[in-house]
C-alpha positions in Angstrom: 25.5 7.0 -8.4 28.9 8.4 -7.5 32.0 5.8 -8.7 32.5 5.2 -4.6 28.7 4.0 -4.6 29.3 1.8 -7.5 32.2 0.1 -5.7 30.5 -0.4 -2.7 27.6 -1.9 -4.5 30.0 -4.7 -6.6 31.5 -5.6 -3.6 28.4 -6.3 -1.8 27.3 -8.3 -4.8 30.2 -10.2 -4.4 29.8 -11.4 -1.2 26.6 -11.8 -1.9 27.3 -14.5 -4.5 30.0 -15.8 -2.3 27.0 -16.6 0.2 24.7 -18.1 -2.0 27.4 -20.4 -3.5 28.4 -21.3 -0.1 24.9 -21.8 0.7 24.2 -24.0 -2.0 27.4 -26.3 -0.7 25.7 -26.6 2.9 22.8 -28.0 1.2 24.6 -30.3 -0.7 26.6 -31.6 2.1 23.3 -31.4 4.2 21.7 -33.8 1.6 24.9 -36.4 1.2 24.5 -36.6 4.9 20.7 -37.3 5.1 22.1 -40.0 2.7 24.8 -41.7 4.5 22.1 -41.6 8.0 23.7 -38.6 9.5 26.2 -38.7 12.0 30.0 -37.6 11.4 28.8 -36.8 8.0 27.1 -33.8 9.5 29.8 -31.7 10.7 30.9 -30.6 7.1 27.6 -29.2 6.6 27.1 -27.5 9.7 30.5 -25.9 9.6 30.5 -24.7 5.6 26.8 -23.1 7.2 28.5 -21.0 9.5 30.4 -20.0 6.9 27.8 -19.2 4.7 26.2 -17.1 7.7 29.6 -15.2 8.0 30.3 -14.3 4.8 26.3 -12.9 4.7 27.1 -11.0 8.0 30.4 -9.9 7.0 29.7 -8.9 3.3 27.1 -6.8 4.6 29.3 -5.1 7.2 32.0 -4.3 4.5 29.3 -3.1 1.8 28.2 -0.2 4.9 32.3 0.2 5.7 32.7 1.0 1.8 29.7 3.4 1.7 30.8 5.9 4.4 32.3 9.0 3.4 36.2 9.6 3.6 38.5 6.9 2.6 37.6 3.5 2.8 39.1 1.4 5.2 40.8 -1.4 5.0 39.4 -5.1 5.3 39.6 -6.6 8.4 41.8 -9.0 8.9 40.9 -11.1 11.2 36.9 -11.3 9.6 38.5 -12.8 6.6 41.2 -15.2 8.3 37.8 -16.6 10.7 36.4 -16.9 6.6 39.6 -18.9 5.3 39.5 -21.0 8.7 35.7 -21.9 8.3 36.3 -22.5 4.3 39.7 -24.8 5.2 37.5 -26.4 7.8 34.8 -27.4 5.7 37.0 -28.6 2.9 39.3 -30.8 5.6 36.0 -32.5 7.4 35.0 -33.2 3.8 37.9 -35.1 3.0 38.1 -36.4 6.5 34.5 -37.8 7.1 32.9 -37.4 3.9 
């Protein structure tokens, strides 16, 4: 494996430990909201899952970005600020309704 194939394969590691942890936080808030019967205690979960989905999606896409010959582009910026926004999300509708 050539040093370019080893970078692309930590970085798709990454984000695929980024989407398991993530992952394991939607079911967490999925169970404290079975707890508290549902309702506005919901919307954390369902919005860290979208972010679990898009970091999957998205850590994938970079992974194939970072194994194409020639110089490997740049991350895209408005993939990872949709990230941040979903991440901020989650962590404000936690503190808001959790």
């Amino acid at each position: 494996m050539t040093a370019r194939g080893a970078q692309a394969e930590r970085t798709g590691l990454a984000w695929q430990r980024t989407a398991l942890a993530a992952g394991a936080c939607t079911l967490l808030l999925l169970h404290s909201a079975s707890l508290r019967g549902w309702g506005a205690t919901t919307v954390p979960a369902v919005i860290a899952g979208c972010a679990a989905v898009a970091l999957a999606v998205l850590g994938r896409a970079r992974e194939r970005q970072l194994r194409r010959p020639g110089p490997p582009p740049a991350a895209g910026r408005l993939a990872l600020g949709g990230i941040s926004a979903l991440v901020t999300a989650t962590a404000v509708a936690v503190l808001l309704l959790g």
